[in-house]
N, C-alpha and C positions, 0 to 999 in steps of 0.2 A: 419542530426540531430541525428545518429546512435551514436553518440561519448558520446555525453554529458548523452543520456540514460543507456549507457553499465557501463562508468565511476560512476555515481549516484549507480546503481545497483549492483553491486562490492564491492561498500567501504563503502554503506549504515549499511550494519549488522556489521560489523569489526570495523567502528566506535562508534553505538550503544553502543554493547559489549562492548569495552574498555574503553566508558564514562558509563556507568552503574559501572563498577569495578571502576572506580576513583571518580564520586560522589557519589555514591552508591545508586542512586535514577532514578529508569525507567523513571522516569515523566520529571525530568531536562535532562536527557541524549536526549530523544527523540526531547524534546524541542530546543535543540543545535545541532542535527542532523536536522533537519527542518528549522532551523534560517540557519544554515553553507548549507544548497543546495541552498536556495533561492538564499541567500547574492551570492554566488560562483557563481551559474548558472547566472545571471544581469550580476557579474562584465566579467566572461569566454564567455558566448555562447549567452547572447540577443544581437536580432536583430532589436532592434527598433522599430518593430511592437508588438504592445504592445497584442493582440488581439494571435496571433500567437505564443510570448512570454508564454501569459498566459497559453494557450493552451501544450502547450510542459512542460511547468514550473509543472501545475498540471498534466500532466500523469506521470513525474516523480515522484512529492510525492505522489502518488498515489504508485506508485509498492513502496519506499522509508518504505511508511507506511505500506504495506501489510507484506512487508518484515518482519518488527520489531513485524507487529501484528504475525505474524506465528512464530518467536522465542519466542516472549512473550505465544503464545499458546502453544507450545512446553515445554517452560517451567513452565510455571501453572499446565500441566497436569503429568510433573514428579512430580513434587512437590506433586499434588492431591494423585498419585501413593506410595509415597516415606511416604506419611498420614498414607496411607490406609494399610501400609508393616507394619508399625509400628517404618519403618527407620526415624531418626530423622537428620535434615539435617541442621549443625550449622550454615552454611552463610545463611541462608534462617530463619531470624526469621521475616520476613514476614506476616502477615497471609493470607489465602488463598482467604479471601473476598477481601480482598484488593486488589492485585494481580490483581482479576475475574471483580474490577471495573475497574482496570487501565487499562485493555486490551479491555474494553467495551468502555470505551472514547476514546480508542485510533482506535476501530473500529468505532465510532460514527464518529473522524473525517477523517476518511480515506473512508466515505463512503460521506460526505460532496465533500472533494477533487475530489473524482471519479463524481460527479455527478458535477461537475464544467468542470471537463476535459470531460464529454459528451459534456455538453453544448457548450464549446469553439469550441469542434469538431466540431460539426454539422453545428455550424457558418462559422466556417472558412471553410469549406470541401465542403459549399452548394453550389455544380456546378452541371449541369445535365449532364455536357459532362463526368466526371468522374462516371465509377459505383462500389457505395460506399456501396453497397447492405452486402457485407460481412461482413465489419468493422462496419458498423450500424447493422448487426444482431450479431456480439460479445457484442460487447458496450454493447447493451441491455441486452443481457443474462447476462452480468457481472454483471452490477447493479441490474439488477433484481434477483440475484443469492447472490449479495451481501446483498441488502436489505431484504433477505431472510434471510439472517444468521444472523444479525445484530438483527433483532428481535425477532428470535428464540433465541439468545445468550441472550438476555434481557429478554423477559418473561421466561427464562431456560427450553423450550422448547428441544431443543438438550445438549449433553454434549461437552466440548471443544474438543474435538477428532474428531467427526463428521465436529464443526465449521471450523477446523483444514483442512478437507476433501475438504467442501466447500470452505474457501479461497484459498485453492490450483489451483482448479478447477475456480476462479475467474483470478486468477493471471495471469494462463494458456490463459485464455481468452481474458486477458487486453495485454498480449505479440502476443497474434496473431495478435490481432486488430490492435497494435502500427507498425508491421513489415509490415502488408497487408499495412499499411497507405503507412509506406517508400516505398512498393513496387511499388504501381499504380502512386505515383508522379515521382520517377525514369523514368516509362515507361512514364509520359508525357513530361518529360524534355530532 
């Protein structure tokens, strides 16, 4: 199941990108990026297990979405920067609140997603003969690292730069976790 992660995570940002510049709207683009993995991943890579599908389906939009949220942070915070120079930036008539909510819903449901692709995990994963001690101690730190930023980014307890730090360090986390996964069932097969 290394295929279908690597391929999503690759052409997730580059498609974004290129629907943002052609609707000209983060919200629709994202939304067409999330509709085109679902629809794609059923019709290419399920397995008819639907429980297992689910599972694989949300850690994909899970990175899918982090990806998009850390461009969109990346570029909220030039933009914030680009304010603050005095630089005025004509594709970006934007404003900045707007931007700071769309990236906040767009964290709200990539923390939803992540917290569905635990769940699936822990279902699917619950053998004893397997030790899952690593990938259940990422997992948690991710979300709990997530849902850490997610509410500091809401009550604007940190600034997007910091958030910026934290989902990176999420992401990092959610890739160990997914590789450790592949690794231990390779060694049981």
């Amino acid at each position: 199941m290394t295929i279908p992660f690597l391929i999503y995570s690759l052409l997730s940002l580059p498609l974004h990108f290129g629907l943002k510049k052609l609707v000209s709207s983060a919200f629709v683009s994202i939304l067409i990026v999330i509709s085109a993995t679902i629809l794609t991943f059923f019709i290419f890579f399920g397995s008819g297990n639907h429980l297992y599908d689910g599972h694989i389906l949300s850690t994909i939009l899970t990175i899918v979405v982090m990806i998009v949220t850390i461009y969109e942070f990346i570029s909220l915070e030039r933009h914030v920067i680009n304010l603050k120079m005095g630089l005025s930036d004509n594709t970006k008539n934007i404003p900045v609140e707007t931007e700071y909510k769309f990236v906040l819903s767009v964290l709200g449901f990539g923390l939803g997603v992540l917290f569905l692709a635990n769940i699936t995990g822990f279902i699917i994963y619950d053998s004893e003969g397997i030790d899952l001690s690593l990938k259940i101690t990422s997992s948690i730190l991710a979300l709990l690292i997530y849902i850490g930023t997610f509410l500091a980014v809401k009550s604007s307890l940190i600034s997007s730069k910091n958030a910026l730090r934290f989902l990176l360090l999420t992401f990092l986390l959610i890739i160990i976790s997914y590789f450790l996964t592949i690794t231990i069932l390779s060694k049981l097969s």
